[in-house]
VEXVOGU-44839 format. One line per 2 residues: for each residue x, y, z of C-alpha. Coordinates in steps of 0.05 Angstrom, whole numbers, plus 5000, padded with zeros to 4 digits. Example, Ala and Ser with C-alpha at 12.3 -4.5 7.8 and 13.67 -1.06 7.14 Angstrom:
5246 4910 5156  5273 4979 5143
! end
This chain:
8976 9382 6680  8974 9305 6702
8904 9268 6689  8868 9260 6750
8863 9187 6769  8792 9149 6765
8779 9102 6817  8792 9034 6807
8718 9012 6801  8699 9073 6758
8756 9050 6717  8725 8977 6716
8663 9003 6700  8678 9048 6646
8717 8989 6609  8651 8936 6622
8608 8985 6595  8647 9000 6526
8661 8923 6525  8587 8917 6528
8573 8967 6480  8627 8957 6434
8608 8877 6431  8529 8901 6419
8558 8930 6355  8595 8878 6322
8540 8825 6347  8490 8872 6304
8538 8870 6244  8552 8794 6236
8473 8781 6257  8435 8740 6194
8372 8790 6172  8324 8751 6211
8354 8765 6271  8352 8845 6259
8282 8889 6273  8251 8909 6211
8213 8966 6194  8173 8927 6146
8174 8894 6077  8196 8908 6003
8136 8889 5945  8169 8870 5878
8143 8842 5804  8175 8797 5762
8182 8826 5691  8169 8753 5657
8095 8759 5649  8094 8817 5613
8121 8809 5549  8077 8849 5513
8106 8917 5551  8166 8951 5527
8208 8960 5590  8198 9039 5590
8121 9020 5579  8126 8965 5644
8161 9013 5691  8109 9069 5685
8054 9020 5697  8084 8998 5760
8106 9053 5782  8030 9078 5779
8018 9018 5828  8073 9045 5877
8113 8976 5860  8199 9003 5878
8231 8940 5856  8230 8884 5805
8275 8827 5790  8287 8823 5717
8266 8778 5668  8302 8800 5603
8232 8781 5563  8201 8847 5546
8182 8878 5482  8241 8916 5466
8298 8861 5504  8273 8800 5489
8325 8751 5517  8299 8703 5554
8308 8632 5544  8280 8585 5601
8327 8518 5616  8374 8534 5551
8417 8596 5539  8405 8655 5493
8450 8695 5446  8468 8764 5494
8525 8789 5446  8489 8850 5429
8475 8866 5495  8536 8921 5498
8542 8970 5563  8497 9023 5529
8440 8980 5516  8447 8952 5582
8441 9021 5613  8381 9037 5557
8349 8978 5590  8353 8987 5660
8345 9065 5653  8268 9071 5654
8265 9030 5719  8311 9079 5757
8282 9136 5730  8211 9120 5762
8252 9099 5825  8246 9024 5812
8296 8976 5845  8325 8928 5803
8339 8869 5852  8363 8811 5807
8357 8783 5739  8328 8720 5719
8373 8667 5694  8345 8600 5687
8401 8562 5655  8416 8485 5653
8461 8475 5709  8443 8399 5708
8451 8381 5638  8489 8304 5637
8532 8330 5575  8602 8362 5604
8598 8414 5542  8536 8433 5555
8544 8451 5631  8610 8489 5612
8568 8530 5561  8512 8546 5605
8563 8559 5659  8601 8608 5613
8529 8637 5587  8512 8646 5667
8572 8691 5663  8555 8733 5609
8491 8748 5649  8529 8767 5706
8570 8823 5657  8497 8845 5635
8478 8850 5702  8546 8890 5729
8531 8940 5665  8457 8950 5706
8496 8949 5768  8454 8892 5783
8495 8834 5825  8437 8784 5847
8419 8727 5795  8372 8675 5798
8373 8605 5770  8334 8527 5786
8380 8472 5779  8345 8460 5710
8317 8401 5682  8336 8346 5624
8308 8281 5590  8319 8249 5532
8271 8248 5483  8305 8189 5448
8313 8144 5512  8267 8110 5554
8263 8145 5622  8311 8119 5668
8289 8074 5732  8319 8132 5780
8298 8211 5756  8366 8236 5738
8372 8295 5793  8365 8230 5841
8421 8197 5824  8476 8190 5868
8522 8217 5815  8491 8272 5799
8487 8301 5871  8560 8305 5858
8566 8335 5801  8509 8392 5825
8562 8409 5879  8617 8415 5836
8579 8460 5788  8559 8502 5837
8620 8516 5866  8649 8531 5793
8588 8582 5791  8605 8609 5868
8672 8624 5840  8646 8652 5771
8596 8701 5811  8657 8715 5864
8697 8751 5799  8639 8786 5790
8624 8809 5861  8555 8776 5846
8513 8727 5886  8468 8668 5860
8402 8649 5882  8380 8579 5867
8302 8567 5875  8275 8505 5899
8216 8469 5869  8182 8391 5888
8193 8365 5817  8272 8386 5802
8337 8373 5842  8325 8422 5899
8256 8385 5913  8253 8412 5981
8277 8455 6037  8317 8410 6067
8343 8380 6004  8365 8456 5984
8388 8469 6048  8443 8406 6048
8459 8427 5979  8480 8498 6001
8525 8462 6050  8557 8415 6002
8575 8474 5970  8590 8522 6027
8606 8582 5983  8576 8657 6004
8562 8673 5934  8511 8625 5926
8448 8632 5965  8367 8613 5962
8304 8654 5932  8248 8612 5975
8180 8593 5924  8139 8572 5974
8092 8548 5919  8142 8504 5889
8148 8465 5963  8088 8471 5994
8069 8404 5969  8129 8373 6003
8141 8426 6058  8087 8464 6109
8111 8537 6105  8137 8541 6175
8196 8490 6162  8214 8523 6100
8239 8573 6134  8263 8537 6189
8315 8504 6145  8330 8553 6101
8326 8620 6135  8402 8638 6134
8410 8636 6060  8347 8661 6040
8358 8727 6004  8295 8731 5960
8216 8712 5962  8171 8695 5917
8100 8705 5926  8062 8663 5881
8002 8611 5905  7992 8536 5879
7932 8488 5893  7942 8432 5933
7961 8363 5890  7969 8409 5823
8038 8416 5782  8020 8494 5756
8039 8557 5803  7991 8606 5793
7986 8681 5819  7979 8700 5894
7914 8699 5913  7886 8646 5875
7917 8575 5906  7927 8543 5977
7974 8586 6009  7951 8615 6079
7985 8682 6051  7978 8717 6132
8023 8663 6154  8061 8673 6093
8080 8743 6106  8079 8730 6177
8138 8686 6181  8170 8727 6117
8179 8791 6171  8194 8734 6225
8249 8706 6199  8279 8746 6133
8252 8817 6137  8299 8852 6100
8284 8800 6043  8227 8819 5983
8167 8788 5967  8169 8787 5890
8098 8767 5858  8110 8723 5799
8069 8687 5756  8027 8750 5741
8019 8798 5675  7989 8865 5660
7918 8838 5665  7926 8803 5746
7983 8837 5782  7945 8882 5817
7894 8830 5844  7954 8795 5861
7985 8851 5889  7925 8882 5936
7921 8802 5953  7992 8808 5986
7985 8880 6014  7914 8856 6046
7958 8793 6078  8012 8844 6100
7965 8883 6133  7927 8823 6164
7982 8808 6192  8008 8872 6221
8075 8878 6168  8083 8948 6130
8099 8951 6067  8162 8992 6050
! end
């Protein structure tokens, strides 16, 4: 039996309408996160200030505080790994113990979001940056054995004890911007092996002293792999917290909530600096609300001050936790 025939305006109609439609859906799927609705925001910890905690120990505790996801600082009781600015020995950190590690977490339904990295990306020594680029990588196999693809690093920070400090810091030399760009692409195409992803966190006294500055870096070196975590308390003496995320929105993929006084070099935990923390978590859903807020900068005896500091803020300002 022939198809009937529409007429030539339903037919017009029909095709605008899936055109529409059809356009609405890949619009949605190429959209940044801070264009999408949100149905509210992720709370995470970072492990690092709880050393004393074995990580089966640290995952009941949170989980008693309803806390679903961490990022990873490999510095507890029973993994202790961690080596800020400088690289650790990770040879013994084999599939099964990287699965004994990250098994307590999942068992109390805890997230594990990213591990902390830290390395030396900076260093003036060749060798040195090769080393702490092929250490990075070893952290990224750690991380793929916790199915874990998110890692976060600063740009690191050297001197030399021996010599007189130079006239021009050395992450402000016009050499070393260079350099910074080449490294991170080597580590963009490091993390691409690994399907991983690298956030690089900004503070006012290291090479990614501000927003902006981060911002033109992540241009420079225009790879997807490597991204931003936003420390508003590392910027907020150079930065207001508005243009934060006005430059760096698009690549932010991670949040830390710590606090910091005014005209004082120390972060300390949320709650107790300078930080309007509404506003905070007000442009946080704004702009990035798929992103976590991950308190740092807080231990077993002032995360949960810290913590009911950042709910109260959330619900100030109207933004569910989730």
């Amino acid at each position: 039996m022939p198809a009937m025939k529409q007429p030539i305006g339903t037919v017009r109609s029909s095709r605008r309408d899936f055109l529409r439609q059809a356009t609405a859906v890949a619009t949605l799927a190429i959209l940044p996160h801070s264009a999408r609705a949100a149905q509210g925001m992720k709370i995470g910890v970072a492990t690092l200030g709880f050393g004393e905690l074995t990580n089966a120990e640290l995952a009941k505790e949170l989980a008693a505080s309803r806390i679903k996801l961490i990022q990873l600082f490999l510095s507890q009781k029973d993994s202790k790994f961690w080596k800020y600015n400088s690289r650790a020995d990770v040879s013994s950190l084999t599939a099964a113990r990287c699965r004994e590690i990250a098994k307590p977490y999942r068992d109390a339904g805890i997230e594990i979001h990213s591990i902390g990295v830290y390395t030396n990306l900076i260093h003036p020594d060749e060798a040195e940056r090769k080393a702490n680029l092929a250490y990075f990588e070893a952290m990224m196999e750690v991380g793929g054995h916790m199915n874990v693809r998110t890692f976060i690093t600063e740009a690191g920070h050297f001197h030399d004890p021996k010599a007189p400090a130079p006239r021009i810091a050395l992450e402000f030399q016009d050499a070393v911007w260079t350099q910074m760009v080449a490294t991170g692409q080597q580590l963009g195409e490091i993390a691409a092996k690994h399907n991983a992803k690298v956030l690089m966190e900004p503070s006012h006294w290291s090479f990614f002293t501000s927003a902006k500055r981060l911002r033109t870096y992540l241009e420079a070196v225009n790879s997807p792999r490597i991204r931003a975590l936003l420390d508003a308390a590392n910027i907020i003496e150079v930065n207001d917290l508005d243009e934060m995320f006005r430059q760096l929105t698009p690549w932010i993929d991670c949040i830390h909530a710590k606090d910091r006084k005014l005209h004082v070099q120390r972060g300390v935990a949320a709650g107790k600096g300078d930080i309007d923390y509404k506003q905070f978590v007000t442009l946080a859903a704004k702009h990035t609300p798929n992103v976590p807020l991950v308190l740092e900068y807080v231990g077993t005896k002032d995360y949960k001050d810290s913590l009911a500091h950042l709910r109260n803020a959330m619900r100030e300002a109207g933004v569910a936790e989730i």
